[in-house]
C-alpha positions as CSV (number, residue, x, y, z in Angstrom):
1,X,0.0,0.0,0.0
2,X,1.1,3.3,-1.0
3,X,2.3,5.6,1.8
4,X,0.2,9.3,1.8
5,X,2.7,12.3,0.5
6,X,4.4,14.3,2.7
7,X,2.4,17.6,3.6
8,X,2.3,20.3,1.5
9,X,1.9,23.3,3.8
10,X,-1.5,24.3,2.2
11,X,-3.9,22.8,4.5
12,X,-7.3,24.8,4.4
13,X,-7.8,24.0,8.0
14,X,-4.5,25.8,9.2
15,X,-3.9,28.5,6.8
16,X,-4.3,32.2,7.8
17,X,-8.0,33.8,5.6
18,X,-6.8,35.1,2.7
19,X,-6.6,39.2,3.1
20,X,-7.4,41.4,-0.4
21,X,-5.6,44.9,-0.4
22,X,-6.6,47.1,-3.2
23,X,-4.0,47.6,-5.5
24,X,-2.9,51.4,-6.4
25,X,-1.5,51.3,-10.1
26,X,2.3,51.9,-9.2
27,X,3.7,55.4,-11.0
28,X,6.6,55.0,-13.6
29,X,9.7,56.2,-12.9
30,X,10.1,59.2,-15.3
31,X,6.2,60.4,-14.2
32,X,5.0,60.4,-18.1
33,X,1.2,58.9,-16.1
34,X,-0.7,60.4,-13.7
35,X,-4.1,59.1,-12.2
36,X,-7.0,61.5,-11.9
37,X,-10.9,60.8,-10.6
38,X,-13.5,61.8,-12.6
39,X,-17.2,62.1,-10.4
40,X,-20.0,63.4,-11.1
41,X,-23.6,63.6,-8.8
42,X,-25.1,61.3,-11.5
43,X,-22.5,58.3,-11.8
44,X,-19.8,56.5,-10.0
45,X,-16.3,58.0,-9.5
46,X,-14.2,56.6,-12.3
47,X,-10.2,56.3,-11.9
48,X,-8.2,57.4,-15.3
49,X,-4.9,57.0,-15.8
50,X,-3.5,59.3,-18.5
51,X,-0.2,60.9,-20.0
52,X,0.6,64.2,-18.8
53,X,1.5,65.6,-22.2
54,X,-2.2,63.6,-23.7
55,X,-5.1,66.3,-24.7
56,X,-7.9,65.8,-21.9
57,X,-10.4,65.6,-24.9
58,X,-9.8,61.7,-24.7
59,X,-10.4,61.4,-21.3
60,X,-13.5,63.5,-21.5
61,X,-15.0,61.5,-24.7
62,X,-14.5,58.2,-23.1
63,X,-15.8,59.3,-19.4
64,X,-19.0,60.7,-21.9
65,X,-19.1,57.6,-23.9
66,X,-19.2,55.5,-21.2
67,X,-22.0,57.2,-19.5
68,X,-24.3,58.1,-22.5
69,X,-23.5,62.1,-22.0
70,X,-23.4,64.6,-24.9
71,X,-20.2,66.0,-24.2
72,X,-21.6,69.5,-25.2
73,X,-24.0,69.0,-22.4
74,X,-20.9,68.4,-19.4
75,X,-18.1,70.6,-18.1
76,X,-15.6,69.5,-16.2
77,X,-13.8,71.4,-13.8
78,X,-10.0,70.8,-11.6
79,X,-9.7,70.4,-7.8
80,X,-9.9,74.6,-7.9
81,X,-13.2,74.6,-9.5
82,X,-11.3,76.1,-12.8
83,X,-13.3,74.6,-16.1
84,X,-10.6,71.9,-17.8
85,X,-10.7,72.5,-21.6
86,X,-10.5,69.4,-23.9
87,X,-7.5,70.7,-25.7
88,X,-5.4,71.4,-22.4
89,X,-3.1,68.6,-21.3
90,X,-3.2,67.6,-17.9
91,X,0.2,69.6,-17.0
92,X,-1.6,72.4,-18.7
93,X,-4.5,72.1,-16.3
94,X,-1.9,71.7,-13.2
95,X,-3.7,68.4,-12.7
96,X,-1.4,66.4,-10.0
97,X,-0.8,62.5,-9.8
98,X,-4.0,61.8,-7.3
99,X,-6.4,64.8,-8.3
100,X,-9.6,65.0,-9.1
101,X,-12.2,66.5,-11.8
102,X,-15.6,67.3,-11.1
103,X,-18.6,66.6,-13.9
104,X,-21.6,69.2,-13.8
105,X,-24.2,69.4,-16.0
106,X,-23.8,72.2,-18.5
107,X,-26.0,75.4,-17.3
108,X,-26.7,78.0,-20.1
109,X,-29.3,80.7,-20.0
110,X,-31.3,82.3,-17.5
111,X,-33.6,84.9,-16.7
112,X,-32.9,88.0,-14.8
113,X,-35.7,90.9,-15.2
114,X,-34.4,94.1,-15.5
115,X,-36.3,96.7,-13.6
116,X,-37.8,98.2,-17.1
117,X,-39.5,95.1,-17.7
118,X,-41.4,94.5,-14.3
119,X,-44.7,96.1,-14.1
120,X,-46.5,97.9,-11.2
């Protein structure tokens, strides 16, 4: 009869649980990346990780694409509530590696009655 093999160190009844870190995307060593949050009061927050010297009109047509937005219809403004243009780069901007950028709804218009118009 054979004899049982030796023990492999991966018994389930001694091993520690299994612990899950979240895993930060590691910057390169020259600093061409950054990683910026995009969030909005409609969706999720949504991580991007872009080229500093990269347009932010990529970044803006895929954050739009992915939630069904008319990219006429959105702004999006940096961590100092300055609107981000699409043809800026992110060193442009002054994004930083860790920032964020805040999605509004577009907000054109409005009515203020002068005091000609109101009647007494």
């Amino acid at each position: 009869m054979p004899s049982p093999p030796p023990p492999s160190g991966h018994d389930k009844t001694d091993a520690e649980p299994e612990v899950f870190k979240p895993v930060k995307p590691e910057p390169t060593a020259d600093g061409d990346f950054i990683n910026v949050t995009v969030t909005s009061q409609i969706s999720v927050d949504v991580l991007f990780r872009i080229k500093r010297n990269a347009r932010l009109q990529r970044l803006m047509d895929m954050y739009c694409g992915k939630h069904s937005l008319d990219p006429r219809a959105v702004r999006f403004l940096n961590d100092e509530g300055k609107y981000l243009k699409a043809a800026q780069t992110a060193d442009e901007a002054g994004l930083k590696d860790g920032g964020l950028i805040d999605v509004h709804m577009a907000q054109d218009g409005g009515f203020a009655p002068s005091i000609t118009s109101v009647h007494i």
